[in-house]
N, C-alpha and C positions, 0 to 999 in steps of 0.2 A: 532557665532560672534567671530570677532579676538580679542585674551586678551587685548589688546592697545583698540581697539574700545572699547571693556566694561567696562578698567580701566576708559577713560576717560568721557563718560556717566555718571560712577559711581559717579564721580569727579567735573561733572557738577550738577547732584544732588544736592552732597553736599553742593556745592557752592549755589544752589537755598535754598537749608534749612537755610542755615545760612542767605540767603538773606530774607526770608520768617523771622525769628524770629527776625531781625532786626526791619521790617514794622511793624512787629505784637506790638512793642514796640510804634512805634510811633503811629501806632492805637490807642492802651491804652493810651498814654498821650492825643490824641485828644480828648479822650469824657472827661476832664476835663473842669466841667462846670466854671470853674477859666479864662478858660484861654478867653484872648479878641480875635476880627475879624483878626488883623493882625496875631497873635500865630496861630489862627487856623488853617489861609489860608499859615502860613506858613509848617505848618501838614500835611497840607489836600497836597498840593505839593511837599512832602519829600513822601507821600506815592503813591504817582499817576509817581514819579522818581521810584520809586523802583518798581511799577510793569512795568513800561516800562523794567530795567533792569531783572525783571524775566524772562519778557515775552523773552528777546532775549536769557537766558541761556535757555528757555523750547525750543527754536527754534533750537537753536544748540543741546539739549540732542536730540531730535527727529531726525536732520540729521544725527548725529551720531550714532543712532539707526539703522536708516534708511542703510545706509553703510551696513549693519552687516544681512541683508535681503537678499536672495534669488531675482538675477536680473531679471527681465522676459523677456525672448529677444524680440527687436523693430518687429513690423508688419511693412512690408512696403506698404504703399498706393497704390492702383491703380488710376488712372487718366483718 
């Protein structure tokens, strides 16, 4: 894999960890039995944002994975 291609995988990672400990926070404040229907649902949607956002940085660390792979040349069809 080219160093560029690995740095920035590496780099999207990181970017998901830190995204991942942020959630993990609002996690923790959501099981407070305190908090009312509106706090909750305001929780429960700050974490359901953030794994949409993980979800798009694990899609780009995988394409950019995927780059750094041995191509396999096209077959062509017959007809």
């Amino acid at each position: 894999m080219d160093d560029d291609y690995r740095d920035l995988a590496n780099r999207l990672f990181a970017t998901a960890t830190a995204m991942l400990e942020d959630a993990i926070g609002t996690a923790v404040a959501g099981q407070s039995p305190r908090l009312d229907a509106r706090r909750l649902g305001d929780a429960a949607r700050r974490l359901q944002a953030a794994g949409r956002e993980i979800a798009a940085i694990a899609e780009a660390a995988a394409i950019v994975a995927s780059l750094g792979l041995p191509q396999q040349p096209k077959k062509h069809r017959r007809r």
